[in-house]
DSSP file (Angstrom, degrees, kcal/mol; ACC not computed):
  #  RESIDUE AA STRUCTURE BP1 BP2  ACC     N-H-->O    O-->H-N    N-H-->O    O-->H-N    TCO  KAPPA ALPHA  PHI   PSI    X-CA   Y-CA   Z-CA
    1    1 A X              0   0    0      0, 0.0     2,-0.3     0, 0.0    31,-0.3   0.000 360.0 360.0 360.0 134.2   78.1  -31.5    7.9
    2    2 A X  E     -A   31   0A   0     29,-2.9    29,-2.0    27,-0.0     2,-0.5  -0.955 360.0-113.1-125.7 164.9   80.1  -31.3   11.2
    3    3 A X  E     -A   30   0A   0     -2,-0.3     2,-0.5    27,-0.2    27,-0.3  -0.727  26.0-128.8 -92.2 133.2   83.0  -33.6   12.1
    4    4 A X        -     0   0    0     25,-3.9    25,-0.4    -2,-0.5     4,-0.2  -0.605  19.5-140.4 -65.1 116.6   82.8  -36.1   15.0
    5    5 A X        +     0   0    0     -2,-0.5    48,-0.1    23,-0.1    -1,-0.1  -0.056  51.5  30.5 -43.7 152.0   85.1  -36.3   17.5
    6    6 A X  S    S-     0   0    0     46,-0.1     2,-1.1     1,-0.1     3,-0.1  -0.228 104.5 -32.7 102.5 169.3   86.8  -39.1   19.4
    7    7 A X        +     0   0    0     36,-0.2     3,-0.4     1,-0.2    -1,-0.1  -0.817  55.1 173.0-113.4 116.8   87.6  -42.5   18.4
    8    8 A X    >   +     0   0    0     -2,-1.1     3,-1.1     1,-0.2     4,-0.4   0.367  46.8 113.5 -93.2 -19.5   84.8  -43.5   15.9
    9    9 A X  G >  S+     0   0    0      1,-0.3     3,-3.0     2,-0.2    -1,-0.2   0.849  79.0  44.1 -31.1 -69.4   86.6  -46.7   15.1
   10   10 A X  G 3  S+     0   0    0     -3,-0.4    -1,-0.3     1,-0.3     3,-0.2   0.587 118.2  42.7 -46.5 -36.5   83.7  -48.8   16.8
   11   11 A X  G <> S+     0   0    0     -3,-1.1     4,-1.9     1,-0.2     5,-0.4   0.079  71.8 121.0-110.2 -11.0   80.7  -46.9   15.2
   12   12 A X  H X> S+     0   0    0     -3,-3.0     3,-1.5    -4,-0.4     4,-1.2   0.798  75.1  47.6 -59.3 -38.2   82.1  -46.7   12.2
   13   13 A X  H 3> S+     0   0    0      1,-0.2     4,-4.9     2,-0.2    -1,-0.2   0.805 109.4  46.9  17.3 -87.3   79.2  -48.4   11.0
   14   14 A X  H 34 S+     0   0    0      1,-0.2    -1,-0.2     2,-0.2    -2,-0.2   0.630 104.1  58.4 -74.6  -6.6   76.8  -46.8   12.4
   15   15 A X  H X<>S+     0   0    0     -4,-1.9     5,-1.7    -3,-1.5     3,-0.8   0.800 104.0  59.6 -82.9 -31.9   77.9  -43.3   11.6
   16   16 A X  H ><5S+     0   0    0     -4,-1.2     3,-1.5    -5,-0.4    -2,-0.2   0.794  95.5  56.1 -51.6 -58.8   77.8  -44.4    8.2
   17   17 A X  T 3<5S+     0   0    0     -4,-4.9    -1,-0.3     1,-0.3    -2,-0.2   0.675 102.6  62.4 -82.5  10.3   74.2  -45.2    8.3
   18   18 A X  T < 5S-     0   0    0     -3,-0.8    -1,-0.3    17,-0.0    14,-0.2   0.212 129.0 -92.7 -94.0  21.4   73.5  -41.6    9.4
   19   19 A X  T < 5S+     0   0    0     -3,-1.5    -3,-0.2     1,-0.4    -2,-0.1   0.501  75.5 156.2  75.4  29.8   74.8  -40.4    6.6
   20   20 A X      < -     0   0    0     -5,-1.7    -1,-0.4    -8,-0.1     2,-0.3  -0.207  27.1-153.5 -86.4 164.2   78.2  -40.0    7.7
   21   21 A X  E     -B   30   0A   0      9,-1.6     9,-1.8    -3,-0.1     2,-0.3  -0.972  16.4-129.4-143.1 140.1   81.1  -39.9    5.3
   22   22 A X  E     -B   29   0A   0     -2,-0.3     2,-1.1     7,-0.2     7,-0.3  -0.654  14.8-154.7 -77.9 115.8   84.6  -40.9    6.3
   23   23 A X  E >>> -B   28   0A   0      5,-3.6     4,-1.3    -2,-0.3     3,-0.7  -0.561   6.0-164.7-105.9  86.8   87.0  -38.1    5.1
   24   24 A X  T 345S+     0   0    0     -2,-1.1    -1,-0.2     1,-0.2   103,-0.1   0.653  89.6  52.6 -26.2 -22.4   91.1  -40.1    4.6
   25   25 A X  T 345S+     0   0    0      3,-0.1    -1,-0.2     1,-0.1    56,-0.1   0.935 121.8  28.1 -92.9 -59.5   92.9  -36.7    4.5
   26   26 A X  T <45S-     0   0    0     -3,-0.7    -2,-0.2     2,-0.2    -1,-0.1   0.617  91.2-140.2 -96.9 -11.4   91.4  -35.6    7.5
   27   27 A X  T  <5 +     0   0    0     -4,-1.3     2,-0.3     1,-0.2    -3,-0.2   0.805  61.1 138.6  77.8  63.9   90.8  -39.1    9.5
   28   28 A X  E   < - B   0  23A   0     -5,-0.6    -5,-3.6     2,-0.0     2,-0.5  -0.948  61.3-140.0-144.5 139.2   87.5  -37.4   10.5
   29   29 A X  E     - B   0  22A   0    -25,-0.4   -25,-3.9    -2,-0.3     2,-0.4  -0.859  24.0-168.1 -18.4  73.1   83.9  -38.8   10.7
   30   30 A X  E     -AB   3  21A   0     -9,-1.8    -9,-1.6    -2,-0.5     2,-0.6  -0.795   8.9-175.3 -91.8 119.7   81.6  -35.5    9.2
   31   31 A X  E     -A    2   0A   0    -29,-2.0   -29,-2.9    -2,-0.4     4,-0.3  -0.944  41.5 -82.4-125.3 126.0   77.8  -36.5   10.0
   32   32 A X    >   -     0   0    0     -2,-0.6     3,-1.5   -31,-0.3     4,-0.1  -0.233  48.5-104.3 -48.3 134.8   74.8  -34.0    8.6
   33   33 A X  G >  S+     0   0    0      1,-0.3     3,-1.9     2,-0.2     2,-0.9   0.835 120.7  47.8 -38.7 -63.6   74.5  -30.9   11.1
   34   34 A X  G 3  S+     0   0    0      1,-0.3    -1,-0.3     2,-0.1    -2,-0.1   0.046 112.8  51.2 -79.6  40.1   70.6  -32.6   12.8
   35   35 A X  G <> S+     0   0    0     -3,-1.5     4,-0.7    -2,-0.9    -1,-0.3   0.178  90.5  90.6-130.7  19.2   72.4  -36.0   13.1
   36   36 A X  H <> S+     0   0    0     -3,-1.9     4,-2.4     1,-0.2     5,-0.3   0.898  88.7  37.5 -90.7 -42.5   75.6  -34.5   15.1
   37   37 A X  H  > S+     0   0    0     -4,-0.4     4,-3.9     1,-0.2     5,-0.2   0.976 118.4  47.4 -60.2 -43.4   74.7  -34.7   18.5
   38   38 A X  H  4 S+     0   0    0      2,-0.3     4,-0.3     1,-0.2    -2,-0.2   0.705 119.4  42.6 -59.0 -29.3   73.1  -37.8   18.1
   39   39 A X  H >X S+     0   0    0     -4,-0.7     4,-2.9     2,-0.2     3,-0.6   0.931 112.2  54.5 -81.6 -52.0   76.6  -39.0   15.9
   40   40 A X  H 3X S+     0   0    0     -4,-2.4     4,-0.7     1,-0.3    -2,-0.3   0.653 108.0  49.1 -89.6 -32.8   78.9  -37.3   18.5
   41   41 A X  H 3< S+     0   0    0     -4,-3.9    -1,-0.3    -5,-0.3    -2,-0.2   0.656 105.5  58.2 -98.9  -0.9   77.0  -39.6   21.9
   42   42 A X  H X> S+     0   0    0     -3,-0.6     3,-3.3    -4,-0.3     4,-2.1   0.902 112.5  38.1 -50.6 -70.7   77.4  -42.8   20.1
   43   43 A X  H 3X S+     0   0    0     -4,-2.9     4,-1.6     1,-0.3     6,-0.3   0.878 118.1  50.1 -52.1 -27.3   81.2  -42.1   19.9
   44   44 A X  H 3< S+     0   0    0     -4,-0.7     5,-0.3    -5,-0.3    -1,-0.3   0.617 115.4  40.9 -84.3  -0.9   81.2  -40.7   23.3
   45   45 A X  H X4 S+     0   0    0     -3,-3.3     3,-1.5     3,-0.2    -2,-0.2   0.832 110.0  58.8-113.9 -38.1   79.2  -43.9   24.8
   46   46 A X  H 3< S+     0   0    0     -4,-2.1    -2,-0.2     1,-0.3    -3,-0.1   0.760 114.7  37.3 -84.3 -32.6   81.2  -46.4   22.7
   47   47 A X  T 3< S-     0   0    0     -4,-1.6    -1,-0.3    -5,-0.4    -2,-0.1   0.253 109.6-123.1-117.4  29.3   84.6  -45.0   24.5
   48   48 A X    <   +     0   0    0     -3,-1.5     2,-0.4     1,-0.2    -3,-0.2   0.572  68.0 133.4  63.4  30.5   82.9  -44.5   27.7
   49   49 A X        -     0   0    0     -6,-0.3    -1,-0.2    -5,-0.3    -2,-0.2  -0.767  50.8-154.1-120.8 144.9   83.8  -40.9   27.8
   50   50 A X  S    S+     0   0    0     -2,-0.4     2,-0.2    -3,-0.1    -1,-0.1   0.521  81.0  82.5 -97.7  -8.4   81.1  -37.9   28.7
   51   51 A X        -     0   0    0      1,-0.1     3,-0.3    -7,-0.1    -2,-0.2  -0.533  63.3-163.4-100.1 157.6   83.4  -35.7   26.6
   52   52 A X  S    S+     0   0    0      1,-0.3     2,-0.2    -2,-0.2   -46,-0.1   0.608  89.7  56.3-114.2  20.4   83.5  -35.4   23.2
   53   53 A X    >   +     0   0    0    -48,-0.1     3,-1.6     1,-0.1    -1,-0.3  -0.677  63.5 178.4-116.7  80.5   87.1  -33.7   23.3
   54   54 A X  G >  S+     0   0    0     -3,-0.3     3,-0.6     1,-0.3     4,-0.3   0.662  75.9  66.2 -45.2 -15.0   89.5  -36.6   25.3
   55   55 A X  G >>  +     0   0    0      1,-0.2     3,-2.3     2,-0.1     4,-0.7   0.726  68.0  99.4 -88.8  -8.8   92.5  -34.4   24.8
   56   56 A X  G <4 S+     0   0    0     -3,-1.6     4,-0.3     1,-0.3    -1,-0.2   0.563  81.1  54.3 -70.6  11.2   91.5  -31.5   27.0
   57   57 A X  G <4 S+     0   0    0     -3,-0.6    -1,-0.3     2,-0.1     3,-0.2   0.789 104.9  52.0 -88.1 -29.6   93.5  -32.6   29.7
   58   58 A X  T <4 S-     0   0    0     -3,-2.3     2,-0.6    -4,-0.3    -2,-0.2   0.985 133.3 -10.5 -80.2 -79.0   96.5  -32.7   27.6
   59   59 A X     <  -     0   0    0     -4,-0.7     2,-1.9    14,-0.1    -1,-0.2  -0.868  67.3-151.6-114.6 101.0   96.1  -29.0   26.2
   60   60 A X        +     0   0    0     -2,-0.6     2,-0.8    -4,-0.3    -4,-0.1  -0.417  22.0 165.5 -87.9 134.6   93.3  -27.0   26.7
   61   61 A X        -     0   0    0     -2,-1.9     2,-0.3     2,-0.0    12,-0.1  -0.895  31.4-141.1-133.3 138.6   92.4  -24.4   24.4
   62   62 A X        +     0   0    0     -2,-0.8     2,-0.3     2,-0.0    -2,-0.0  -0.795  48.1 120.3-105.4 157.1   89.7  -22.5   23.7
   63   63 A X        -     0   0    0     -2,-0.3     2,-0.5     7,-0.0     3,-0.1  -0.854  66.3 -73.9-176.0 176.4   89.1  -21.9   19.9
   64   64 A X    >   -     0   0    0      1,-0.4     3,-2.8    -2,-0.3     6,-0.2  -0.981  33.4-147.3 -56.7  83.8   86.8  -22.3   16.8
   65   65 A X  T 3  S+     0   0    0     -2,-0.5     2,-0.5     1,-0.3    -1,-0.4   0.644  92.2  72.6 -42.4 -96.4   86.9  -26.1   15.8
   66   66 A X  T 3   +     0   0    0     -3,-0.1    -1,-0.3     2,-0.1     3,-0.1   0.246  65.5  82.6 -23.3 -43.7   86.5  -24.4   12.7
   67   67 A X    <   -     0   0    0     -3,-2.8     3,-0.2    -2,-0.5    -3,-0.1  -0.484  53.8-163.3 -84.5 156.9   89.1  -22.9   11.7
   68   68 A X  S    S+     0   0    0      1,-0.2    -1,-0.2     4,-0.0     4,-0.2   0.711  83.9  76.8 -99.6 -15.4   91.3  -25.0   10.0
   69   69 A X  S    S+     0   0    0     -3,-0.1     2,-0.3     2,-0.1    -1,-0.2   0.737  84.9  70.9 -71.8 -14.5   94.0  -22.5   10.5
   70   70 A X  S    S-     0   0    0     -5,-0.2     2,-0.2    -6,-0.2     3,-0.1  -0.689  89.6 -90.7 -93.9 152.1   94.6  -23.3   14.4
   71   71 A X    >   -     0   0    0     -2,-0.3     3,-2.5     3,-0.1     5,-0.2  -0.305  37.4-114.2 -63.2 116.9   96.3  -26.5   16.0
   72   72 A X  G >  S-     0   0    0      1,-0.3     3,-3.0    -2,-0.2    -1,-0.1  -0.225  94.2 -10.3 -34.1 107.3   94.5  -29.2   16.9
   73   73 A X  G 3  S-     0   0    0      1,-0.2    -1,-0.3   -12,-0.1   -14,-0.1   0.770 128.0 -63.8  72.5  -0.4   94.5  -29.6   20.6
   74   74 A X  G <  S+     0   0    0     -3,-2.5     2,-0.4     1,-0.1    -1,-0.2   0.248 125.1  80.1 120.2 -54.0   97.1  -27.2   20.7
   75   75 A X  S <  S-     0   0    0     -3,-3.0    -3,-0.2    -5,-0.1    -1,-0.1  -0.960  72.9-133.7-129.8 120.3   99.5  -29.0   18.8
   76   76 A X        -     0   0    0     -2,-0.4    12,-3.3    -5,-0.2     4,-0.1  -0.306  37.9 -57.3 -95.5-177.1   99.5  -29.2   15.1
   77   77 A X  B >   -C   87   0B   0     10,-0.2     3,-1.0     1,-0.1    10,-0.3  -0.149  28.3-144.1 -37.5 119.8  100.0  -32.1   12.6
   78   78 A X  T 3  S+     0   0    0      8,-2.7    -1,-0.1     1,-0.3     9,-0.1   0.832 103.5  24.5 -42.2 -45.9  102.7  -34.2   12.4
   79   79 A X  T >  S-     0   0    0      7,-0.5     3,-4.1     3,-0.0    -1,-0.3  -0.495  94.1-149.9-114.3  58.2  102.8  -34.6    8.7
   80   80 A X  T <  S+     0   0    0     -3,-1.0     3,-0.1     1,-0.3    -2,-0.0   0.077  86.7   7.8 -54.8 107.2  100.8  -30.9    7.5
   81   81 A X  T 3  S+     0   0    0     -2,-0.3    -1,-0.3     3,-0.1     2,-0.1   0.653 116.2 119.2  99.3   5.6   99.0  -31.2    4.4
   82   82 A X  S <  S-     0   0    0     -3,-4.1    -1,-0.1     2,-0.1    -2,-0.0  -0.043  83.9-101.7 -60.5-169.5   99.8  -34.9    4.7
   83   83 A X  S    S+     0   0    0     -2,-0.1    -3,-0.1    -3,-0.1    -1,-0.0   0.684  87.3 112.5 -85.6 -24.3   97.7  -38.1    5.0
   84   84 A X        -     0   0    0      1,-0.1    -3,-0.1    -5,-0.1    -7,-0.1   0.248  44.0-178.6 -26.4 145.2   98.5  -38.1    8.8
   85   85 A X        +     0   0    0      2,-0.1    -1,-0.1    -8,-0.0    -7,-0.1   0.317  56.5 120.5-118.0 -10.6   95.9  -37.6   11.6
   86   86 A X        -     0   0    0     -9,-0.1    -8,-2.7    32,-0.1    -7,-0.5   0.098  64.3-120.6 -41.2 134.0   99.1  -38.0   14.0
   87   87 A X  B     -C   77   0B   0    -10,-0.3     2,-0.7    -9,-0.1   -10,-0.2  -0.630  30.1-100.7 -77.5 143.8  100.1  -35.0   16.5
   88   88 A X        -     0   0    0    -12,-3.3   -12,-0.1    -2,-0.3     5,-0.1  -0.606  41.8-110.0 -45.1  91.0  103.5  -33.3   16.4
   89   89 A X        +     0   0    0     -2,-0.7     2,-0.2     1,-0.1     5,-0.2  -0.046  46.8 174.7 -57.4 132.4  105.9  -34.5   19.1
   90   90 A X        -     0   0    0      1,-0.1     4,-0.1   -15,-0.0    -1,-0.1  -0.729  49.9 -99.9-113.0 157.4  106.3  -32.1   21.3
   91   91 A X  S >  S+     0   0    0     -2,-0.2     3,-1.6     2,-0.2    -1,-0.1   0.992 128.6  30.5 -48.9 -59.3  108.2  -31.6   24.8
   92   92 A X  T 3  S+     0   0    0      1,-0.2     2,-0.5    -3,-0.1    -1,-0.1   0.791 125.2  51.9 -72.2 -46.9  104.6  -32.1   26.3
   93   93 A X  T 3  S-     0   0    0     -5,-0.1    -1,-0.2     1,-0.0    -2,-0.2  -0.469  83.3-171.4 100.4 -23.7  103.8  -33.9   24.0
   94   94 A X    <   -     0   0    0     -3,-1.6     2,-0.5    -2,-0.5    16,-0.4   0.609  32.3-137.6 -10.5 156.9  106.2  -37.0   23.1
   95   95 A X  S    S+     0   0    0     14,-0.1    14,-0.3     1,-0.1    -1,-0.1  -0.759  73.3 106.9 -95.7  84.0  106.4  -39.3   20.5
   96   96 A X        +     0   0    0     -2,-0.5     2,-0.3    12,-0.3    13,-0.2  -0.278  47.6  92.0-136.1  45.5  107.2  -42.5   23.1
   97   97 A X  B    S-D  108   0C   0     11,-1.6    11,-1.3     7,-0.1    10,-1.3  -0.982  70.4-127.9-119.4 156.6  104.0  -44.7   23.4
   98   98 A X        -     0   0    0     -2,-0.3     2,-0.2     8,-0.2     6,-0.2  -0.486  32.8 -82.7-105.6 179.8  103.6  -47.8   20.8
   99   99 A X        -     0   0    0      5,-0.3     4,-0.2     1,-0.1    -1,-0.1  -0.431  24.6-144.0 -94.7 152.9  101.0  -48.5   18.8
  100  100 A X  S    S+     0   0    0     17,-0.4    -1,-0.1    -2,-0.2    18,-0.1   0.403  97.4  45.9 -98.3 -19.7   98.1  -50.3   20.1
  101  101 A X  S    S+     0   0    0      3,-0.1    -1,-0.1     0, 0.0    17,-0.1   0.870 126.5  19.4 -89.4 -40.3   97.5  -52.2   17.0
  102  102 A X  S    S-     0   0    0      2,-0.0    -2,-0.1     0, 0.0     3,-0.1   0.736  93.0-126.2-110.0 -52.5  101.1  -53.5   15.9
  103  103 A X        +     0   0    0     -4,-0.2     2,-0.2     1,-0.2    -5,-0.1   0.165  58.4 148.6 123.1 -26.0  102.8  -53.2   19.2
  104  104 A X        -     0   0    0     -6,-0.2     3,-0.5     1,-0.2    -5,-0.3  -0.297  43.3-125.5 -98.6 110.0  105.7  -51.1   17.5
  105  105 A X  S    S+     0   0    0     -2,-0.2    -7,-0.2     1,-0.2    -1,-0.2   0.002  77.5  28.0 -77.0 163.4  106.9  -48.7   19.7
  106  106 A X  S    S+     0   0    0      2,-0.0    -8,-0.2    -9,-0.0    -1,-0.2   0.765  84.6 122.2  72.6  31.1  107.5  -44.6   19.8
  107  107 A X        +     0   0    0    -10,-1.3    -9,-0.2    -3,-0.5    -2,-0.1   0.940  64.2  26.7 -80.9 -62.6  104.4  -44.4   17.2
  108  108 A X  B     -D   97   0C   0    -11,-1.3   -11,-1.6     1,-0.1   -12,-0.3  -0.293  64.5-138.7-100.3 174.9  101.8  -42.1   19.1
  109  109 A X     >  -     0   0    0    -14,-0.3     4,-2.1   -13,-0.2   -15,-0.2  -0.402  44.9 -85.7-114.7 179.2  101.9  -39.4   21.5
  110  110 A X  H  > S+     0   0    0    -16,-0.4     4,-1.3    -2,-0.2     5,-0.3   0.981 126.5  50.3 -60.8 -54.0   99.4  -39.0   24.4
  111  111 A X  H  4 S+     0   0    0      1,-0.3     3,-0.3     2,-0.3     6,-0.2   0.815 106.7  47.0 -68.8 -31.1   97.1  -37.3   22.4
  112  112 A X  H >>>S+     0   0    0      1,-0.2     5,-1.9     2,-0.1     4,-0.9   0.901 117.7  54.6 -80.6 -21.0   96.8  -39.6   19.5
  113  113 A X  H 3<5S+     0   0    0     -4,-2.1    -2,-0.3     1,-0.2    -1,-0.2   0.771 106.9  41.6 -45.2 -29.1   96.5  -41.9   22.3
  114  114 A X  T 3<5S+     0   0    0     -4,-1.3   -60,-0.2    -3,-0.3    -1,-0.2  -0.019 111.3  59.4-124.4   3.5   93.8  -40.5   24.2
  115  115 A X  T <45S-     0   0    0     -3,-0.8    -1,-0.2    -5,-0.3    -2,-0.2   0.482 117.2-104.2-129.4 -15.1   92.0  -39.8   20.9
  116  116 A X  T  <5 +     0   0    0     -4,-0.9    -3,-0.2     1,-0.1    -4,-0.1   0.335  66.4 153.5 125.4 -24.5   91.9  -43.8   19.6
  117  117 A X      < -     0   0    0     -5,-1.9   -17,-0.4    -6,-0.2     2,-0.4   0.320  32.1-160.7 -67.0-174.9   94.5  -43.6   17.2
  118  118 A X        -     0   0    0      1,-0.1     5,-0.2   -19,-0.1   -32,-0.1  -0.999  41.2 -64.8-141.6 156.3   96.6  -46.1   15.9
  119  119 A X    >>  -     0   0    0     -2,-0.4     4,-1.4     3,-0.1     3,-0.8   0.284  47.8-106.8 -49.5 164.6  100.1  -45.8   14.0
  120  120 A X  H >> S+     0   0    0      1,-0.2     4,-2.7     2,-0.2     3,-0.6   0.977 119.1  48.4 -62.5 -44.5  100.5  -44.1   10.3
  121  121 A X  H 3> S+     0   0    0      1,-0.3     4,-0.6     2,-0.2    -1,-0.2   0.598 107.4  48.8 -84.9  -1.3  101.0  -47.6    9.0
  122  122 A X  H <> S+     0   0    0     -3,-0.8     4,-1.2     2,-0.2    -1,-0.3   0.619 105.9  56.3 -87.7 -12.8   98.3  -49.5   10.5
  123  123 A X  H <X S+     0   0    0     -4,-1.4     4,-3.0    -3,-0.6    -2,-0.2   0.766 106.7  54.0 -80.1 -41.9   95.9  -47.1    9.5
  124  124 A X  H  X S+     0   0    0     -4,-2.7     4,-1.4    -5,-0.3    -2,-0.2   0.810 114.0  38.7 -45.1 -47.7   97.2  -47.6    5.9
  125  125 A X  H >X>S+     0   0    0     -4,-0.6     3,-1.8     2,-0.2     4,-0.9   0.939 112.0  55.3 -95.0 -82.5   96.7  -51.2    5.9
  126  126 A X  H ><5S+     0   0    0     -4,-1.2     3,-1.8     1,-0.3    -2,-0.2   0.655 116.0  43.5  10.7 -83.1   93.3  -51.0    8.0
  127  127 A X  H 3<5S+     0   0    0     -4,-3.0    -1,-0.3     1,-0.2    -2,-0.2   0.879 112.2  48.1 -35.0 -54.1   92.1  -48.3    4.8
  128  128 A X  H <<5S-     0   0    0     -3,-1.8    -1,-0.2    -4,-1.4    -2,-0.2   0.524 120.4-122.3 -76.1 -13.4   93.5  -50.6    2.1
  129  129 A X  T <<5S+     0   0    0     -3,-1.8    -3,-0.2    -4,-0.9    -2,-0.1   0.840  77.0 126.5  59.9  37.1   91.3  -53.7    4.3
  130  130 A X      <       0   0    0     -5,-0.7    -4,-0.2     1,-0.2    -5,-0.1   0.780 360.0 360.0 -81.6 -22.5   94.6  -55.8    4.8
  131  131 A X              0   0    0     -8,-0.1    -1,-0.2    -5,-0.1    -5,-0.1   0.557 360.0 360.0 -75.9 360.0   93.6  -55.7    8.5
C-alpha cells in the first residue's frame, strides 16, 4: 500500500473503490502499490495540479516519503503523535489563514492550505458525519 498525496477530499470515493483505505491518525489515503499512480492522477486532476506534492514551493526537500522519522514538507506536525494532519507554525510557515470550511480564522498555515486541509475541528465533525 502507498499513501496518496494531495487533497483526496473529492475522490474520496473513488479511491475507496480501488481499494483504498482512509487511515484517521494519519489523514492519508493508502491505495495498493499497482493502483498508486492511477490513485495519485485522480487526486492530481481533481485539484487541477500536475504535481502530486503542492507544498514544494513552500519547502523543498528531498527525502524518503518513507521514513516516518523526517518532517513532512519540512516542517513537522503540529500535534506529534496526535490525531492532527495540521503543520507546525513556523516563521515561514504561519498559523494566520482561516479555515476554508468554518471561516474561523488563524486555523491553517500555507501548507495545510495548499495541501486541501481544513481546521482540526471541522475535520472532526466531517469524520463523525455531522458535516
Amino acid at each position: 500500500m502507498r499513501a496518496v498525496t494531495g487533497n483526496t477530499f473529492p475522490v474520496r470515493k473513488q479511491l475507496k473503490a480501488m481499494g483504498g483505505h482512509w487511515n484517521p491518525r494519519t489523514k492519508l489515503w493508502s491505495v495498493p502499490n499497482e493502483r498508486f499512480q492511477e490513485a495519485q492522477d485522480l487526486v492530481n486532476d481533481a485539484s487541477g495540479s500536475g504535481r502530486s506534492d503542492p507544498c514544494d514551493d513552500f519547502y523543498p526537500v528531498s527525502h524518503d516519503p518513507g521514513d516516518d522519522d523526517y518532517p513532512i514538507d519540512g516542517v513537522g506536525f503540529a500535534e506529534p503523535g496526535g490525531r492532527s494532519a495540521l503543520r507546525a507554525a513556523t516563521r515561514r510557515n504561519p498559523r494566520n489563514l482561516p479555515c476554508p470550511h468554518c471561516g474561523q480564522s488563524n486555523r491553517l498555515t500555507p501548507i495545510d492550505r495548499a495541501r486541501g486541509y481544513q481546521c482540526n475541528e471541522c475535520a472532526d465533525r466531517a469524520e463523525r458525519g455531522f458535516d
